[in-house]
N, C-alpha and C positions, 0 to 999 in steps of 0.2 A: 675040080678046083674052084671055078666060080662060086658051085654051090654051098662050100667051105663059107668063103669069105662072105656069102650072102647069112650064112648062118651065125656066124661070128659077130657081122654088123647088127643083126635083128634082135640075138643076146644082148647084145653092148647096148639098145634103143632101149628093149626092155626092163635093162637094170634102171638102169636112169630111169627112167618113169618109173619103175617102183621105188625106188629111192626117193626122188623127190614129190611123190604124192603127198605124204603125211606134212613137207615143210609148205609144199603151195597151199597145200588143204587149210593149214594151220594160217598163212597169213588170207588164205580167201575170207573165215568165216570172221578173222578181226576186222579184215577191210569193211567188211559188209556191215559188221556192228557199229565200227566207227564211222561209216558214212550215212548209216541209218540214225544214229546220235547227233552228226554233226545237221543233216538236216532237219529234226526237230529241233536243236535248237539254233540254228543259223549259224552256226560258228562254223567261220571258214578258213582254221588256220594250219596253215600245212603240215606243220611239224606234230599236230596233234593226232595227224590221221601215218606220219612216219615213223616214230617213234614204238609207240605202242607194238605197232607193226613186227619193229626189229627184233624186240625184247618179245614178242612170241616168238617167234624164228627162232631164235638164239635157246629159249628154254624148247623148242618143239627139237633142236637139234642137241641136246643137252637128255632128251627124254630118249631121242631115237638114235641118238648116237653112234654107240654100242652095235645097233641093229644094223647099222649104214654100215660101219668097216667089218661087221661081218660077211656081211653078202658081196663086198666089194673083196673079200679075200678070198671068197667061194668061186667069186667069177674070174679074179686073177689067179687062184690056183688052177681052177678047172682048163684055163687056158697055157698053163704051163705043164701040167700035166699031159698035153694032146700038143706040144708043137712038132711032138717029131712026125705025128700023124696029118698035120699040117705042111711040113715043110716036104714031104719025102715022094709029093706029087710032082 
């Protein structure tokens, strides 16, 4: 039974981090451009390093979308599929 819900919890760790690899990936490589820009040329203005930021997010989740509520229906079917093998310990 423990070994169930340990396998369950390391599933559920797993999605997540494949899931949100491609949206952190996408805002790490703006950050780093925008902060590499902002320090050549001294401009130190906050919203110029947030903005940018969102609006990759927003199209990296607009690109990967689709992808996301797939795997999210893969791993919520998979787990309704197996709850009576779950529950019947």
């Amino acid at each position: 039974m423990e070994q169930q819900v340990l396998d369950i919890a390391r599933n559920a760790v797993l999605v997540i981090i494949k899931l949100s690899a491609p949206l952190l990936g996408v805002a790490l490589i703006v950050g780093l451009a925008i902060s590499i820009f902002q320090a050549t040329t001294q401009i130190q203005e906050q919203t110029l390093s947030f903005v940018p930021k969102i609006l990759a997010v927003f199209l990296s989740l607009y690109i990967f979308g689709a992808w996301i509520m797939t795997t999210l229906k893969e791993f919520t079917l998979n787990l309704y599929d197996n709850i009576l093998r779950f529950i019947s310990y």
